[in-house]
N, C-alpha and C positions, 0 to 999 in steps of 0.2 A: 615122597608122599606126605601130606600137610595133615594136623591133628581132625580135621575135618573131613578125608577122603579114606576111604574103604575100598577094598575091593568086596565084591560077592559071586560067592560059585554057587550057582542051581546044581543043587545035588542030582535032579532027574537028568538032565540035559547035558551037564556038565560044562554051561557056558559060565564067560567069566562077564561081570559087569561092574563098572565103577558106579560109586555112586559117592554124592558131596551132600555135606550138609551145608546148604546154602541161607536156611532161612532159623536162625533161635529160634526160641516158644515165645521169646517175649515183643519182638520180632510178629509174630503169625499172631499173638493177642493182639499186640496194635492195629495190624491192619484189618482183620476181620469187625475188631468191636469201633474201630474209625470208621467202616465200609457200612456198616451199621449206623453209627450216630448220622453219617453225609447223606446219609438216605432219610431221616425223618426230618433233619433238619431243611432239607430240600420240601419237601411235603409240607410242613409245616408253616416254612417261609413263606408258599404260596399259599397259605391258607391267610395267614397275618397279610401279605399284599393283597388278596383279594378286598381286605376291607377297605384299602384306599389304593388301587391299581392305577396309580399314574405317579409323574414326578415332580411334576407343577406344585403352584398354589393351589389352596383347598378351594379355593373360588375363583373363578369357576372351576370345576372339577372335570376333567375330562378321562375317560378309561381311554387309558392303554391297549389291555389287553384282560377279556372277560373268562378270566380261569376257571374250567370248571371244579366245581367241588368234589366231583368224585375221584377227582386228580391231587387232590389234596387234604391234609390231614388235621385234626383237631376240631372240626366238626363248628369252629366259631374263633370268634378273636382271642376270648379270653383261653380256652381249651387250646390255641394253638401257640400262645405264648410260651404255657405252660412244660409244651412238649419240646418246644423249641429250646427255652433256656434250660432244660433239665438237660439235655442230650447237646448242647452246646459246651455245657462242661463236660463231660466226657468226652465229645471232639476236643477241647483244649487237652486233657489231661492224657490222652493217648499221646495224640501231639507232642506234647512234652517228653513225654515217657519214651519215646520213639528215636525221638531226636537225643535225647540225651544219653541213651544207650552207643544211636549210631557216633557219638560224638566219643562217649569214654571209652568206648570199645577197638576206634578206627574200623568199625563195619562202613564207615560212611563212605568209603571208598568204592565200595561196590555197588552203590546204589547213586551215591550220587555225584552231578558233575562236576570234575574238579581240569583245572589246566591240561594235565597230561592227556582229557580225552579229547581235546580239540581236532587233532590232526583224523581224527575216525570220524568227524562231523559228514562231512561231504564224501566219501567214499560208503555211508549207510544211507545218504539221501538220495545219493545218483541208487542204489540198491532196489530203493523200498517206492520211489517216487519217477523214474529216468528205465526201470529196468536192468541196470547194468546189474557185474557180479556181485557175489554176496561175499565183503571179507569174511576173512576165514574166523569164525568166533575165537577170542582169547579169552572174556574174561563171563561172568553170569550174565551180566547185562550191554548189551554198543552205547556207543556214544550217544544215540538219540532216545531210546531209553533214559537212559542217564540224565537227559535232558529235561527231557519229559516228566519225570518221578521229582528233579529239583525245580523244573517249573509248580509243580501241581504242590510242594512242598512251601512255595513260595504265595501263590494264591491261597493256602489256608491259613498262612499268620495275614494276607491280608482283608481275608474276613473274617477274620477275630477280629483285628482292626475296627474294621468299617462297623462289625456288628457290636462293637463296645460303645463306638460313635452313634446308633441308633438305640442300645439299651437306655444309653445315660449320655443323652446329648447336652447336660447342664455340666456335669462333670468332666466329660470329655472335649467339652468347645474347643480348646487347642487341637484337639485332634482334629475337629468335625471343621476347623478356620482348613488345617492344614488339606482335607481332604476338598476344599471348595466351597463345602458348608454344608449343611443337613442334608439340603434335599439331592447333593450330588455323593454324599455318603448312602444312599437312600438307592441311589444309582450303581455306583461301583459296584456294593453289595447283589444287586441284584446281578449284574453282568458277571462277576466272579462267580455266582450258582450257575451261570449260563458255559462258562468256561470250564469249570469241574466235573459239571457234565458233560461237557464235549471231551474231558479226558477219559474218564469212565467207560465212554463208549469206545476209543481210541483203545483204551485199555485193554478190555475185553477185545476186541480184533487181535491183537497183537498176540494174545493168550491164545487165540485160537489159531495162528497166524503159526505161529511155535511151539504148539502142542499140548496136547493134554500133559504131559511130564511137568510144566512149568505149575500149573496147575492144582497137581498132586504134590506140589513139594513145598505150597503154601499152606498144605494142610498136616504135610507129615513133616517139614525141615527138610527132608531129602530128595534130589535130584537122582535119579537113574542114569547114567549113560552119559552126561552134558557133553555139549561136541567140544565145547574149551577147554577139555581135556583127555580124548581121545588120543591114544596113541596109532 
C-alpha cells in the first residue's frame, strides 16, 4: 500500500473501502482558480471581439459573427480589456504553478501523456467511440484522458502565445511574423477559445460519464473505491 492509499471501515456497517489521494490541494487550487480565470477570459474575449468581429482588413469591414452582449462580459472595450488582462495573469500564473509542481513532483505522470501510454490509445477509442470492452482501469486517468488533459495543456501556452502577440504586437512581431502575422494571430486565438471549449464540455461528459466519485475528489483530494485498485 503506497503513502497515498488508506483503507477505511464504516464503523455502522462494517464495510471496508479503499480510498487514494489522487489530487494535492495545490493541485485542486490550480484547477478550480484556472476553471475560474478560462471562463472570464472566454466572456471577456468576446466582449473585446465584438468590437471588431471579423478577421480582415478594417476596410471594408465585414462581421463575422454578431455576439450578443448578454453572452459576454465587461459591458465595453475598455471594461473588457480590463477583465481580460487581469485574469490572464492568473491563467498564466496557475499555469505555471501547475506545471511546475507536476514537473518537481513526477505527479505528471498521472496526468499526462507520456510514451508508455501509447499502446492504451486505441483499445479506449474502440471503447468510448466503436463500443467495444472497456479495458480493465490501471491507473487514475486512460490513455485518452491523458491525451486530452496534455492536449488542452498545450492549447493554453498556445494562447498565451497568440494573446501576448495581440497585447503587444510592436514587441512581439517575431512572434506575430512566426504566427503568419496579426491578423492570423487574431485568428488562432480566437479558434483556440473555440477548442478549450470544446474540451470543457468533453470534459464535463466524461465526469459524468464516471461518476460523481471523480468529482468529489477534486474537491476533497480523495477518491473512494477507484476501480485501478480494487482487489
Amino acid at each position: 500500500m503506497s503513502a497515498k492509499e488508506v483503507t477505511i471501515e464504516n464503523r455502522k456497517t462494517g464495510e471496508i473501502t479503499d480510498a487514494v489521494y489522487e489530487h494535492p490541494l495545490i493541485i485542486r487550487y490550480c484547477h478550480w482558480l484556472n476553471a475560474v480565470a478560462l471562463f472570464v477570459l472566454a466572456g471577456s474575449g468576446l466582449q473585446i471581439f465584438r468590437a471588431f468581429p471579423s478577421f480582415g482588413a478594417k476596410i471594408p469591414q465585414k462581421v463575422l459573427i454578431n455576439w450578443p452582449p448578454s453572452l459576454a462580459i465587461g459591458g465595453w472595450l475598455g471594461g473588457a480589456l480590463q477583465w481580460h488582462l487581469t485574469f490572464a495573469w492568473i491563467y498564466i500564473g496557475t499555469g505555471l504553478l501547475y506545471l511546475a509542481y507536476q514537473v518537481l513532483s513526477g505527479n505528471y505522470k498521472q496526468v499526462l501523456f507520456v510514451s508508455r501510454d501509447l499502446p492504451g490509445v486505441w483499445p479506449m477509442v474502440r471503447h468510448y467511440f466503436l463500443f467495444g470492452p472497456r479495458p480493465a482501469p490501471r491507473e487514475a486517468y486512460n490513455a485518452l484522458q491523458k491525451h486530452a488533459y496534455t492536449s488542452v495543456f498545450v492549447l493554453g501556452v498556445l494562447s498565451v502565445g497568440t494573446g501576448f502577440v495581440l497585447w503587444k504586437p510592436v514587441q512581439f512581431s517575431w512572434l506575430a511574423w512566426m504566427m503568419g502575422g496579426f491578423h492570423w494571430a487574431r485568428l488562432w486565438h480566437f479558434l483556440i477559445l473555440w477548442a478549450m471549449v470544446a474540451f470543457v464540455f468533453g470534459h464535463l461528459v466524461m465526469v459524468v460519464v464516471h461518476g460523481w466519485n471523480n468529482f468529489v475528489s477534486m474537491l476533497t483530494g480523495w477518491k473512494k473505491d477507484p476501480e485501478y485498485i480494487r482487489r
